[in-house]
C-alpha positions as CSV (number, residue, x, y, z in Angstrom):
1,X,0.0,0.0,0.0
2,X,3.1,2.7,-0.8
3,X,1.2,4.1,-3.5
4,X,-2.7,4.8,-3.1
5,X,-6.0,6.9,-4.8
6,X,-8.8,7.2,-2.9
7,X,-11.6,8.7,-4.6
8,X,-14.1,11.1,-2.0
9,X,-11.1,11.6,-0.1
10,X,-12.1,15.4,1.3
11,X,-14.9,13.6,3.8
12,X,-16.2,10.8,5.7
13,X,-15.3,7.0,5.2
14,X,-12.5,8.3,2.7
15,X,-10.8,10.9,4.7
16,X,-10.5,8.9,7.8
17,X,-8.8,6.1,4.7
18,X,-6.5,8.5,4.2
19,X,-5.1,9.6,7.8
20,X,-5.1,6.2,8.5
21,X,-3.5,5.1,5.4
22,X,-0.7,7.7,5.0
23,X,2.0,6.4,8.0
24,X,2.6,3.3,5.5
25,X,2.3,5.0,2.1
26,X,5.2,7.3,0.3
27,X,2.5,8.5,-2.2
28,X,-1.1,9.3,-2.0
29,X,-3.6,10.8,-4.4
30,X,-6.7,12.5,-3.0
31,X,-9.5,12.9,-5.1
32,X,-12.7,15.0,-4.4
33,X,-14.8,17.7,-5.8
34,X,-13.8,20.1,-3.0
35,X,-10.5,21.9,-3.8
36,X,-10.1,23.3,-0.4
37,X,-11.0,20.6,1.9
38,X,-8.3,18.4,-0.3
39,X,-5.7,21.0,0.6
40,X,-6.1,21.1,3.7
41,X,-6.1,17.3,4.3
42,X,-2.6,16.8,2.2
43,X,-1.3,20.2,4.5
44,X,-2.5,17.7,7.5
45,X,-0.8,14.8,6.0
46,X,2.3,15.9,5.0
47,X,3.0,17.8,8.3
48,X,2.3,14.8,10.0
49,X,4.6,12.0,7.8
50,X,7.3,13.6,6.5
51,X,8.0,10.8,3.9
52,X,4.4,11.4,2.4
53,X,3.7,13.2,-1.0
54,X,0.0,13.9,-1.8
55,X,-1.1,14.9,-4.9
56,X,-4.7,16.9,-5.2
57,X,-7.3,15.7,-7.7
58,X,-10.6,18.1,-8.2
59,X,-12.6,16.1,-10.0
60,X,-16.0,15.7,-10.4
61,X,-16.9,11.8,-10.9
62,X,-20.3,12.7,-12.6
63,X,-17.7,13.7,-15.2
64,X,-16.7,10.3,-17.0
65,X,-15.2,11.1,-19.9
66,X,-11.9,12.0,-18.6
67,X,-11.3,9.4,-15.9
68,X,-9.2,7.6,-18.2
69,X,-6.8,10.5,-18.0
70,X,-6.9,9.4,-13.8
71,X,-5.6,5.9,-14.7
72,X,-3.0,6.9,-16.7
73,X,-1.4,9.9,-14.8
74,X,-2.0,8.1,-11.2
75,X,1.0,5.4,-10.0
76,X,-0.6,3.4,-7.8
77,X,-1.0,-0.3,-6.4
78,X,-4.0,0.2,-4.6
79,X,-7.4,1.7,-5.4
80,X,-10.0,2.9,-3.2
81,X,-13.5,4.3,-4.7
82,X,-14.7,5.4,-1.8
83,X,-16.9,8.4,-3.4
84,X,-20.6,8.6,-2.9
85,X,-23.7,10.7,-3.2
86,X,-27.5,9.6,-2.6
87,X,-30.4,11.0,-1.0
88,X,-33.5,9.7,1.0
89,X,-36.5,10.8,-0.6
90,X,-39.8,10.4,-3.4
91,X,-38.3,9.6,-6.2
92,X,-40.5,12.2,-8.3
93,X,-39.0,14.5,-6.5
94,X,-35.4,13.4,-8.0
95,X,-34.7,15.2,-11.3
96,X,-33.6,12.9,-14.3
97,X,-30.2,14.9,-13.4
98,X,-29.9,13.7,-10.0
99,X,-30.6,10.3,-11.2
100,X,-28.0,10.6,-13.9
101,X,-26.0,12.1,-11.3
102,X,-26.2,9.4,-8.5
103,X,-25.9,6.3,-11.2
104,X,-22.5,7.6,-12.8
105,X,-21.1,8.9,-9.6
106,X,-21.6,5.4,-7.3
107,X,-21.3,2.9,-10.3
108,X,-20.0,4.4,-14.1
109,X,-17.4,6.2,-12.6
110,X,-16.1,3.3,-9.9
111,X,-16.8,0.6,-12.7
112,X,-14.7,2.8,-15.6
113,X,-11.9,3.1,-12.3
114,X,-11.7,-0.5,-11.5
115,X,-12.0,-1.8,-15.2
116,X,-8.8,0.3,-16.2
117,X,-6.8,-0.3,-12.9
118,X,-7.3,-3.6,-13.2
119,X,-5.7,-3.9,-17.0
120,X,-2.8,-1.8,-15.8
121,X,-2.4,-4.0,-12.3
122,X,-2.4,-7.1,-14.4
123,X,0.3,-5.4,-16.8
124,X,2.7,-4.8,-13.2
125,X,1.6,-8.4,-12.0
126,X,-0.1,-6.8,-9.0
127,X,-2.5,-4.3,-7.1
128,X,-5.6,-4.3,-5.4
129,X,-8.6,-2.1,-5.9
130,X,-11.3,-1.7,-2.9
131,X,-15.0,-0.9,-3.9
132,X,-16.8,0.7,-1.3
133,X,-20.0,-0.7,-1.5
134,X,-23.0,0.2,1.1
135,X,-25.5,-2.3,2.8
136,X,-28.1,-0.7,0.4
137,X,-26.6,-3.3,-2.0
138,X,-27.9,-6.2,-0.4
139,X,-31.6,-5.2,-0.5
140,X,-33.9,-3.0,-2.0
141,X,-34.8,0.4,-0.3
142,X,-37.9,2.2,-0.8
143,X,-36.6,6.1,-1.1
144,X,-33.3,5.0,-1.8
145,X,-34.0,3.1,-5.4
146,X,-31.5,4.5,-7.5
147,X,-28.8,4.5,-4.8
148,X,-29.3,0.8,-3.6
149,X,-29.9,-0.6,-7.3
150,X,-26.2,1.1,-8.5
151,X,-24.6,-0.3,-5.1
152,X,-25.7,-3.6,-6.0
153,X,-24.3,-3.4,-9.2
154,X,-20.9,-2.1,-7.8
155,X,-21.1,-4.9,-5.5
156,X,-22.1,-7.3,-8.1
157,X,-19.2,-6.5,-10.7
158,X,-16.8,-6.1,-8.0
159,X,-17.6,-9.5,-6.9
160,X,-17.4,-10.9,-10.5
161,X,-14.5,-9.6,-11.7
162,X,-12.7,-10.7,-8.5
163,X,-12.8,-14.3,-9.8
164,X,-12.5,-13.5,-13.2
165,X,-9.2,-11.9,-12.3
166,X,-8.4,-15.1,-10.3
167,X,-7.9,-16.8,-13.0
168,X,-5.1,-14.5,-14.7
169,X,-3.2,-13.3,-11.9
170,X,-4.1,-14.0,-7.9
171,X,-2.0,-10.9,-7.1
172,X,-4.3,-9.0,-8.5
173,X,-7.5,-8.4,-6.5
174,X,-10.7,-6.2,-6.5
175,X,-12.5,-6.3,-3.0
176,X,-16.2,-4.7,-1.8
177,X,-16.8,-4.0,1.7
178,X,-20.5,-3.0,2.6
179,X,-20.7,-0.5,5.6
180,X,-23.9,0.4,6.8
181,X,-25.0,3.7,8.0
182,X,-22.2,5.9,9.1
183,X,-22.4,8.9,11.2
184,X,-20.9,11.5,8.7
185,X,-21.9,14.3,6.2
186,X,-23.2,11.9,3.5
187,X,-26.4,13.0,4.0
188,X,-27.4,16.7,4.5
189,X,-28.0,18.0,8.0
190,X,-31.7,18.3,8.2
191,X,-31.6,14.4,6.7
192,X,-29.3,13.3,9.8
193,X,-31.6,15.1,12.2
194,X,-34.6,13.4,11.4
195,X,-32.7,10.0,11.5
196,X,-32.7,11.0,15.9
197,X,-31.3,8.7,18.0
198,X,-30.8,6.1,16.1
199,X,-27.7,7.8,14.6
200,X,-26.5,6.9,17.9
201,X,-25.8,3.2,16.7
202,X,-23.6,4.3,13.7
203,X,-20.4,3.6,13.3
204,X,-18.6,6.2,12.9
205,X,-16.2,7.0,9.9
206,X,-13.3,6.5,11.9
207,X,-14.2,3.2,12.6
208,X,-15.4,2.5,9.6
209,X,-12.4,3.1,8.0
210,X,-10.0,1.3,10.5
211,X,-12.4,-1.9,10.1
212,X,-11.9,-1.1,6.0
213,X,-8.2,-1.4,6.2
214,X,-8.5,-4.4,8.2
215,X,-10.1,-6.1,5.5
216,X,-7.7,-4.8,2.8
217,X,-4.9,-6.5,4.9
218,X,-6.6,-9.6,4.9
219,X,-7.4,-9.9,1.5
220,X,-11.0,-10.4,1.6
221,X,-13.4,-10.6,-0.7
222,X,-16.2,-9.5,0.7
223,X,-16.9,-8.0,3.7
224,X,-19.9,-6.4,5.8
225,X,-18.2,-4.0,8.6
226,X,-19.8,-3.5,12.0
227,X,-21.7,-6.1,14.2
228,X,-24.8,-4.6,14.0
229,X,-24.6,-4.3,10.2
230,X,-24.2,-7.9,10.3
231,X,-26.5,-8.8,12.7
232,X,-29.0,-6.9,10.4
233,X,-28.4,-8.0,7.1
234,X,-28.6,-11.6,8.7
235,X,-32.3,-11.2,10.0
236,X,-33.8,-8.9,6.9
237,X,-32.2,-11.9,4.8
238,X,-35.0,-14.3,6.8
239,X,-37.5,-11.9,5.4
240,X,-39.4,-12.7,2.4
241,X,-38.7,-10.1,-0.3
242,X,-42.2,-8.2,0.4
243,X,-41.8,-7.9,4.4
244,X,-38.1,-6.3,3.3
245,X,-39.6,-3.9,1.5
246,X,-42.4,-3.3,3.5
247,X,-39.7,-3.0,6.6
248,X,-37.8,-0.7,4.8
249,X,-40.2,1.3,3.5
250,X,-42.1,2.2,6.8
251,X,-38.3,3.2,8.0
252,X,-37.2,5.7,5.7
253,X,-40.8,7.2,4.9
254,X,-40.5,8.4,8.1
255,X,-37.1,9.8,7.5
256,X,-38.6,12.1,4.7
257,X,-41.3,13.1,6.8
């Protein structure tokens, strides 16, 4: 892990990657829409390992026509699309934008990433690509559909391509890690006050992020992070397909409330 991207690297799950990440890395690229908030996180991790170089990336991953420019200017042996958007609400009240928005950002973009990683990874004989994935994969949500139906097609190919892979070169791996609900900014404020007390049980992006790199050490496939989480997905897997939905539904209605 000496040389690293990690896309959504200005907040959440993916800054707390990259503080975490950068005592055992020589070279890190931080990629965000946020200019500012990446320069200030490189300032912080540069003063703080002196053997670090960070380079900036503004980027926008709604944008993907030029991500193959990413692949070919970024040395790297490990991959981390950690980027994100989605939103909890009606789904008319989601402009065909947003939707376009939300597919490319969590799936066309990270699929386009791995895809062309992976070719160059095989060419080195080695590297590893993480895809962070989300619980939403593994069932539908109700107020969530475009975000949950891309994260289970991230998942899906992730998952795929990991064995396909297997068979030309072991040393090169693409792993998905599911975290559930995290207590960051991915959702705006008035969105994480209506969630209450229940945000209380969220892992936070700290954690979330130490529990990530665990399971980049060890190679795993696949991995859902947090007890809870997987305590969760166990019993909504017992469920008939209608009672998830129904579950789920009733859950984040109230959210949008």
């Amino acid at each position: 892990m000496e040389k690293i991207l990690i896309t959504g690297a200005s907040s959440g799950i993916g800054k707390e990657l990259a503080r975490n990440l950068a005592g055992r890395s020589r070279k890190m690229y931080l990629l965000a829409r946020s200019e500012d908030k990446l320069n200030l996180l490189k300032k912080e991790l540069e003063e703080k390992n002196s053997l670090l170089e960070c380079t900036c990336i503004k980027y926008d991953l709604n944008d993907i026509e030029q991500l193959e420019k990413i692949t070919e200017n970024c040395d790297v042996d490990l991959v981390i699309n950690c980027a994100g958007i989605g939103k909890i609400t009606d789904f008319l009240k989601l402009s065909d934008e947003e939707d376009l928005n939300t597919i490319n950002v969590n799936f066309i973009s990270p699929l386009i990433l791995t895809k062309k990683f992976s070719e160059k990874f095989l060419q080195a004989g080695k590297g590893t690509i993480l895809n962070v994935c989300s619980t939403a994969a593994l069932y539908q949500h109700p107020y969530m559909a475009i975000y949950s139906s891309v994260k289970s097609a991230l998942l899906h190919y992730s998952l795929a391509l990991d064995e396909e892979l297997s068979h030309k070169n072991k040393n090169v791996r693409v792993l998905s890690v599911c975290p559930g609900p995290t207590a960051s900014n991915f959702f705006d404020k008035d969105t994480q006050e209506k969630f209450g007390n229940s945000q209380k049980f969220m892992m936070t992006s700290e954690c979330a992020a130490k529990e990530i790199i665990k399971m980049i050490e060890k190679k795993k496939r696949f991995s859902i992070i947090g007890f809870r989480n997987k305590l969760s997905m166990f019993l909504i897997n017992l469920l008939p397909v209608s009672l998830q939905l129904k579950l789920a539904g009733l859950i984040l209605k109230k959210v949008i409330k």
